[in-house]
KETORKE-975452 format. One line per field, with one value per residue (C-alpha): residue number from 1; x, y, z negated. Coordinates in Angstrom, 3 decimals, always signed. Example, Ala and Ser with C-alpha at 12.3 -4.5 7.8 and 13.67 -1.06 7.14 Angstrom:
BEGIN
i [1_2]
u [+12.300_+13.670]
v [-4.500_-1.060]
w [-7.800_-7.140]
% end
This chain:
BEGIN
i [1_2_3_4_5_6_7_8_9_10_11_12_13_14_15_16_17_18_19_20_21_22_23_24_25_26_27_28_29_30_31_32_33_34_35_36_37_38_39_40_41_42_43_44_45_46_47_48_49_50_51_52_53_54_55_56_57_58_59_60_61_62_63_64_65_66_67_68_69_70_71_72_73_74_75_76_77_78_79_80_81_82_83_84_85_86_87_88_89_90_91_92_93_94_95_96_97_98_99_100_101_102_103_104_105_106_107_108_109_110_111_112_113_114_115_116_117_118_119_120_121_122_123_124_125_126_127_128_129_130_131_132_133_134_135_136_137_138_139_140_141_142_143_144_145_146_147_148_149_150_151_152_153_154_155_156_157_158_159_160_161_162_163_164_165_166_167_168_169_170_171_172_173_174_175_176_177_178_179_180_181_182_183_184_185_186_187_188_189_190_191_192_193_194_195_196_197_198_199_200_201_202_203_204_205_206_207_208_209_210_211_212_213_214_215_216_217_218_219_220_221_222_223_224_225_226_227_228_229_230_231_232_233_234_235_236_237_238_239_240_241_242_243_244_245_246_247_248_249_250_251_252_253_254_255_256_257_258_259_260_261_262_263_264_265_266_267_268_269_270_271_272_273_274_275_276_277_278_279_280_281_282_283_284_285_286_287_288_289_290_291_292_293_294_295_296_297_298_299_300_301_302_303_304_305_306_307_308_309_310_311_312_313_314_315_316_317_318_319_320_321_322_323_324_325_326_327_328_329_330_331_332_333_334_335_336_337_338_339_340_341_342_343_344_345_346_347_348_349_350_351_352_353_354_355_356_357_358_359_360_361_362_363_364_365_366_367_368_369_370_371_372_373_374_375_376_377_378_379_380_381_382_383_384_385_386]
u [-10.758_-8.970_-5.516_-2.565_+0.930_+3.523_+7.237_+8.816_+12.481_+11.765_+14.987_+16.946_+15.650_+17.289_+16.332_+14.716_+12.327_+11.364_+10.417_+8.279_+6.212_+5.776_+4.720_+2.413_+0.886_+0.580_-1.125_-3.653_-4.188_-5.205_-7.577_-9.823_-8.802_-7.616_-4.026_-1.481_+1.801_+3.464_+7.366_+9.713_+10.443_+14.240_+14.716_+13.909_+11.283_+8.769_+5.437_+4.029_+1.581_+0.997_-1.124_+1.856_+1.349_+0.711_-2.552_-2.069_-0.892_+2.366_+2.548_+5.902_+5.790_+7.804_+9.518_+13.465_+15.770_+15.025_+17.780_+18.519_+19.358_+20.545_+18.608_+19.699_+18.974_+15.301_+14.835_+14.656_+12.133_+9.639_+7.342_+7.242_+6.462_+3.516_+2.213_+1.633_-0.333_-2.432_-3.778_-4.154_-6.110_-8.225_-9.588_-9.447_-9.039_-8.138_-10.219_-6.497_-2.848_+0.005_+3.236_+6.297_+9.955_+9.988_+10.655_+7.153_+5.998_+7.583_+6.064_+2.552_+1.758_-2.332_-4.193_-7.924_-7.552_-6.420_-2.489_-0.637_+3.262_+5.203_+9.434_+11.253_+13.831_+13.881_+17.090_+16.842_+17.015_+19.706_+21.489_+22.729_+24.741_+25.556_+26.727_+26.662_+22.609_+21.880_+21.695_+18.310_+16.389_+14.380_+12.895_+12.174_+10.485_+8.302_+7.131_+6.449_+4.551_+2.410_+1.366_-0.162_-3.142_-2.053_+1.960_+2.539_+5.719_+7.404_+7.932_+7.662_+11.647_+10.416_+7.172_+9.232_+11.796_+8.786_+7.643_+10.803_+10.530_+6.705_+4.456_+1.467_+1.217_-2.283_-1.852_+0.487_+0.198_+2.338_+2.357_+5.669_+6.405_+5.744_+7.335_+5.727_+5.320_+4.579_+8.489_+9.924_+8.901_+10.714_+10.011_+11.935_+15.005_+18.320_+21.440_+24.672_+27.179_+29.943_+31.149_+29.459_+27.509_+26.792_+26.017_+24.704_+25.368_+22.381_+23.921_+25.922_+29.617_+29.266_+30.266_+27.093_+25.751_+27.851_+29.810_+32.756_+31.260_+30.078_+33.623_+35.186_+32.937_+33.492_+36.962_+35.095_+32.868_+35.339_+33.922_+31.396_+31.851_+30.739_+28.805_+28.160_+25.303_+23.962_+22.778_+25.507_+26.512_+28.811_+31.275_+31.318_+34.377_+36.921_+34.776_+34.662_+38.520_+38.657_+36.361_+38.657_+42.211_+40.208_+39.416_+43.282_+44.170_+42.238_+42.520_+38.848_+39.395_+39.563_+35.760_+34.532_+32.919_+31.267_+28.909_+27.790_+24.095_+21.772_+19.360_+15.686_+14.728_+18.357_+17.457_+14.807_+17.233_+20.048_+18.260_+17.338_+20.603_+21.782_+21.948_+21.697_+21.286_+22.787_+21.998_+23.490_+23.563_+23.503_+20.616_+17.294_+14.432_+12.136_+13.340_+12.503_+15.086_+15.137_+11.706_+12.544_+14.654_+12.048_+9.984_+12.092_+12.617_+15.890_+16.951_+18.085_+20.228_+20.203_+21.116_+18.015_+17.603_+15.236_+12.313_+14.233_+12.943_+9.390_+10.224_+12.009_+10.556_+14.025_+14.631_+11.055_+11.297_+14.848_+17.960_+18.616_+21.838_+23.608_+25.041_+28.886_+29.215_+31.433_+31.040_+27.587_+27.169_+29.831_+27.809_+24.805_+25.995_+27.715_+24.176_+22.258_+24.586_+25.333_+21.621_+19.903_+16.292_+16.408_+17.379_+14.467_+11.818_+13.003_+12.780_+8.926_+8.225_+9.729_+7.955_+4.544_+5.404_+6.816_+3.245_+0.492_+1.837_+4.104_+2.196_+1.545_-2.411_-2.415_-0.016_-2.221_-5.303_-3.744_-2.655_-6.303_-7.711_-5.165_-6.772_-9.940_-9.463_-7.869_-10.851_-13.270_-10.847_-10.672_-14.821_-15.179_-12.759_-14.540_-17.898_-17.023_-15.442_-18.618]
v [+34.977_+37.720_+36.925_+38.767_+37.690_+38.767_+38.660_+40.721_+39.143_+40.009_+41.610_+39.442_+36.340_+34.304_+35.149_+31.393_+32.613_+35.875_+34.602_+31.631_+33.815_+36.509_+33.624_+31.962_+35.923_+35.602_+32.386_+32.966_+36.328_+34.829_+32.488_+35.086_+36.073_+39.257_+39.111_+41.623_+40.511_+43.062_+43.588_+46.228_+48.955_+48.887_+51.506_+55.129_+57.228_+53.760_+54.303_+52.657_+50.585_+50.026_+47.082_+44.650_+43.739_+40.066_+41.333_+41.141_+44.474_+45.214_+46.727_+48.590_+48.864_+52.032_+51.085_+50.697_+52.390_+52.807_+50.732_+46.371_+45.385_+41.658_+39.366_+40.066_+43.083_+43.244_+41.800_+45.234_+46.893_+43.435_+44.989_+48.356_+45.845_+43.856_+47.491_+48.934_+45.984_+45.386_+49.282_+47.833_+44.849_+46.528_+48.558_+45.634_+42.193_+39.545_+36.114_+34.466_+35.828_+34.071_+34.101_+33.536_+32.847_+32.841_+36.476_+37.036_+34.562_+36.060_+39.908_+38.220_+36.488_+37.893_+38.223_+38.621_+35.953_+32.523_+32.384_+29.851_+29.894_+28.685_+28.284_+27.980_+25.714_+25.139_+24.566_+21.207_+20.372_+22.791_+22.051_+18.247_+20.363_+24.039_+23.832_+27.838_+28.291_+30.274_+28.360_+28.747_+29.356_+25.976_+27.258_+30.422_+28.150_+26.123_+28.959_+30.487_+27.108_+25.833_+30.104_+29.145_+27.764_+25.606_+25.255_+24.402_+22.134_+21.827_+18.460_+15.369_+16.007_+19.067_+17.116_+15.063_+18.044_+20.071_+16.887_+16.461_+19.565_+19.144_+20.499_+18.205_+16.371_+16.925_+20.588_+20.535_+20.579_+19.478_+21.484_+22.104_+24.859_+25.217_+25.596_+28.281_+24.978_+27.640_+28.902_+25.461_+23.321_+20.821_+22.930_+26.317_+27.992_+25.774_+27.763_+27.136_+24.733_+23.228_+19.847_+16.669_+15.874_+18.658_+17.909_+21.027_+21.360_+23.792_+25.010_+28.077_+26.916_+26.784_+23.366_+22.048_+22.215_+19.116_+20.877_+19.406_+15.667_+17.007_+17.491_+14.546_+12.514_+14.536_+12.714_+9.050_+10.693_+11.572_+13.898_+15.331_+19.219_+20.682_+23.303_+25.059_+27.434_+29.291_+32.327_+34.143_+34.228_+36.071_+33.094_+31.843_+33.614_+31.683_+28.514_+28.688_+29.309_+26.279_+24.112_+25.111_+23.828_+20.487_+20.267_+20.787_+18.567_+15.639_+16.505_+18.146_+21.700_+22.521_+20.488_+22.445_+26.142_+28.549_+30.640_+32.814_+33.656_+33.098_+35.797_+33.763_+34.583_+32.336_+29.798_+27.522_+27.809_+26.310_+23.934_+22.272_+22.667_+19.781_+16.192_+15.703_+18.084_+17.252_+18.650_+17.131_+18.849_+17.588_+19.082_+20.671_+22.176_+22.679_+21.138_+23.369_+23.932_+20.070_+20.626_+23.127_+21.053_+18.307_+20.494_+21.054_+17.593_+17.199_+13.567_+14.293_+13.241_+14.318_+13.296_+11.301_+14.517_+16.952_+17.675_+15.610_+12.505_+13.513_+15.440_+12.432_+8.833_+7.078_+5.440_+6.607_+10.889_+11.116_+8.754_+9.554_+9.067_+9.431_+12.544_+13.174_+10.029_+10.466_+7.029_+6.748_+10.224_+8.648_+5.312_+6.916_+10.301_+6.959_+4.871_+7.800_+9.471_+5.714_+4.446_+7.073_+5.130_+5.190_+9.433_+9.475_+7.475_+9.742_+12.938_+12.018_+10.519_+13.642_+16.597_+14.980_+14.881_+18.558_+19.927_+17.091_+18.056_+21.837_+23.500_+27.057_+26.524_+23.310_+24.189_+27.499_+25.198_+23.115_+25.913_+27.692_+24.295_+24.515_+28.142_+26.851_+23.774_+26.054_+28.586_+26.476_+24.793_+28.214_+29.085_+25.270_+26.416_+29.719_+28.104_+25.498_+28.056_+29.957]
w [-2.038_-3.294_-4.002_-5.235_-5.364_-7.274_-6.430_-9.513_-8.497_-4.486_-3.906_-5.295_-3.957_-0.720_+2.399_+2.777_-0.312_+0.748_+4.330_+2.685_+0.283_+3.738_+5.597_+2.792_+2.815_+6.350_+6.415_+3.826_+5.562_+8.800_+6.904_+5.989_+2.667_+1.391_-0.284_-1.415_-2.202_-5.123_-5.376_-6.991_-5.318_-4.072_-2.077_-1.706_+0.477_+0.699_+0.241_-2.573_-0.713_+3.223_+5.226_+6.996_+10.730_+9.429_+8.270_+4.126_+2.210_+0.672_-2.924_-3.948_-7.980_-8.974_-11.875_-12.259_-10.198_-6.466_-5.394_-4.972_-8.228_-9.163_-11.215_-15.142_-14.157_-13.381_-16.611_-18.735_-16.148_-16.769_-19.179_-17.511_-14.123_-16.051_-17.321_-13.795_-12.686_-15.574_-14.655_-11.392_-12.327_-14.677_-11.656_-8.953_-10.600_-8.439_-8.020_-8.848_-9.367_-7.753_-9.466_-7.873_-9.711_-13.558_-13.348_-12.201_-15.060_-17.584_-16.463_-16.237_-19.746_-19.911_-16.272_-15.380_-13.043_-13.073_-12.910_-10.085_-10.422_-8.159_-8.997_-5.996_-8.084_-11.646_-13.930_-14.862_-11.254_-10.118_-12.965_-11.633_-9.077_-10.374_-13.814_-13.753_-13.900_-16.324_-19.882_-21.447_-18.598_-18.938_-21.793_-19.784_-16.925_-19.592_-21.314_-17.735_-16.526_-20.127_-20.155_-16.109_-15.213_-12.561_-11.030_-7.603_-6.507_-3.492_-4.219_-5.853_-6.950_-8.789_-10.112_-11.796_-13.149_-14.600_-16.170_-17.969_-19.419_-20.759_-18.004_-18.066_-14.457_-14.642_-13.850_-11.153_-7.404_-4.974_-1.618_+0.634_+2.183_+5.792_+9.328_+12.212_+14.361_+17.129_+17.104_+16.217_+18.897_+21.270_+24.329_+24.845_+25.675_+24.726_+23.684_+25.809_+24.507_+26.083_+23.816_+25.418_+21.877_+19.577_+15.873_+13.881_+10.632_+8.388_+5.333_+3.730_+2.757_-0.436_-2.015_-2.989_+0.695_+1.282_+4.850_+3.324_+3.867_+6.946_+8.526_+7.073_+8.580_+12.269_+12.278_+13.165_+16.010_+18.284_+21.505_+19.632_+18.548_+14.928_+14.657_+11.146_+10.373_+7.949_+5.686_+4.133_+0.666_-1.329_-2.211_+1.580_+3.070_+0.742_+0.859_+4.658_+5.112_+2.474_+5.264_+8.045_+6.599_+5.544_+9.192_+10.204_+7.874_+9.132_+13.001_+13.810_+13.527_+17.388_+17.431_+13.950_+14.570_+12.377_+13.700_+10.856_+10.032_+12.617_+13.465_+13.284_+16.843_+18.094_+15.369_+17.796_+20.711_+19.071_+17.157_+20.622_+21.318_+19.245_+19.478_+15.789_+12.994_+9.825_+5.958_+3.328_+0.518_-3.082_-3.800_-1.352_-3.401_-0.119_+3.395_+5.159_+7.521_+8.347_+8.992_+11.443_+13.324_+13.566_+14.715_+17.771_+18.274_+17.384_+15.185_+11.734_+9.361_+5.471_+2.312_+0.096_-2.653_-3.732_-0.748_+1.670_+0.322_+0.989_+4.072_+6.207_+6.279_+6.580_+9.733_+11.258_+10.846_+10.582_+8.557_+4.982_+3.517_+0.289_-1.041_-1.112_+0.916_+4.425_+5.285_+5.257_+7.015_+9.526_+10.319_+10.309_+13.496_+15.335_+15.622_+15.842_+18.355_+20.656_+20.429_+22.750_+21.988_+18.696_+19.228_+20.924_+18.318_+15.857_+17.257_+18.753_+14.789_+13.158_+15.667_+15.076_+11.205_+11.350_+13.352_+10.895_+7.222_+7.939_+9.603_+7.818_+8.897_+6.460_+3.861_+3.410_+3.390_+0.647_-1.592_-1.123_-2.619_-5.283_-6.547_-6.194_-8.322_-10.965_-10.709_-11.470_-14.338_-15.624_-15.564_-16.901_-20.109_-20.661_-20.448_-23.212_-25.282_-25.593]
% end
């Protein structure tokens, strides 16, 4: 197939985004079929399109100023984005269009092809945890999914979110994103650490990632060294010196460490460096990172929200546990962390769940049937319209 995607908000996006839509590209890429992923152009003196190294080809729309701009602000430079590839189309039309973020939905209303968005988080889910999402942008994301042919989910969580809002079920598909079960494996180099137990904590410090339950519940696992990591966001210095003082004031701060963002190379190494990971935040649209540590066969521990409930079988893959709740968190690092067997079943369970249903290989395979089913949906509506 011939596949475009389209990233209209790339610049803007996390880190975590922009690596899963390069490694979807990838993927699909290495399958056979011929993708280019389109973004805005955000910097000066790049050519406006080049093939990648990971074999699919890289469009750079020039519209807007040459420079990274924040969200609200690629709004005004949609149309002018939609314009550019409907010349495009009209000279090479895709066999489907892949839309990714409401920005790209709203810039794509009328394709050639059959139109798959994709959200990355919607607001009616985000919502139950960051009262600042932007108000009005669930009617945005409905208009955005009823004007696609087909909407993939990451989970069941946002399933149920996109029903809420009136997407019909019946044109939804639910594939995760995936884990490069070739880098995130049990075997490999370890990174150094000195504590006896080391429990790793994945998350930014920003309140909703739950690092605050996190430490609390440090102070009942006694021995046992903390150590925080994360991408960076602009809110985390004052939220991380606001961790630190919570962890002098209950007695853990000489066992709680930062270590900043971690380049993805290091990530593997000191995921196997840990005898537990932790994430527990309030709210996880995709799971991927406690995929990643499965992967490496490392036992988790996360809180029962968004993709993590699909991601972990609790008590099999991995333990879930309530958000906001030390105690449970406690209980759950001082079986985990004093029953060495059960370590053990969980880590095996979760690395053979990580490599059957995250690999990129399947995930690709899955969203490839997804275009297909909404091809033929699509020639099945033309042909009864005529």
């Amino acid at each position: 197939m011939r596949i475009d995607m389209v990233a209209a908000a790339w610049e803007a996006e996390p880190a975590e985004h922009v690596a899963h839509i390069e490694d979807l590209s990838a993927a699909l890429s290495r399958q056979g079929h011929e993708v280019t992923l389109h973004v805005r152009r955000h910097a000066p003196g790049l050519p406006e399109s080049e093939p990648t190294r990971r074999g699919y080809d890289l469009v750079r729309v020039p519209v807007g100023p040459p420079t990274r701009l924040p969200k609200a602000a690629l709004i005004p430079h949609l149309d002018e984005f939609a314009a550019y590839l409907d010349r495009d189309w009209a000279k090479h039309a895709p066999d489907v269009i892949h839309l990714h973020s409401w920005h790209s939905g709203l810039a794509v209303r009328d394709s050639p092809a059959p139109l798959v968005q994709s959200f990355h988080g919607i607001r009616v889910v985000e919502h139950r945890i960051d009262r600042m999402v932007v108000r009005g942008r669930t009617d945005l994301e409905r208009l955005v999914a009823l004007g696609a042919d087909r909407v993939i989910a990451a989970s069941s969580d946002e399933v149920f979110g996109l029903v809420r809002i009136g997407v019909p079920g019946a044109r939804m598909s639910v594939v995760p994103w995936g884990v490069d079960t070739d880098r995130f494996r049990p075997d490999g180099p370890v990174a150094h650490r000195g504590a006896e137990r080391r429990v790793v904590a994945l998350g930014s410090a920003l309140p909703y990632n739950g690092l605050r339950t996190a430490i609390t519940a440090m102070a009942a696992v006694p021995g046992a060294e903390l150590l925080i990591t994360g991408p960076a966001r602009p809110a985390a210095p004052d939220e991380e010196c606001g961790l630190l003082e919570h962890a002098r004031r209950i007695g853990v701060a000489d066992r709680v460490r930062f270590t900043g963002e971690v380049h993805p190379d290091d990530l593997p190494a000191l995921l196997r460096s840990a005898d537990i990971v932790v994430c527990v935040p309030w709210h996880e649209p995709c799971g991927v990172a406690v995929v990643q540590a499965m992967a490496c066969g490392v036992p988790v521990i996360a809180t029962a929200v968004g993709a993590m409930t699909d991601v972990i079988i609790d008590g099999v893959t991995g333990v879930l546990v309530p958000p906001r709740d030390a105690v449970a968190l406690r209980r759950a690092l001082r079986e985990l962390l004093e029953d060495p067997i059960k370590r053990d079943v969980c880590a095996i369970n979760g690395t053979d769940r990580a490599r059957a249903r995250y690999s990129w290989n399947r995930i690709a395979t899955e969203v490839a049937n997804a275009y297909r089913k909404t091809t033929r949906t699509r020639r099945r509506g033309a042909t009864a319209e005529k």
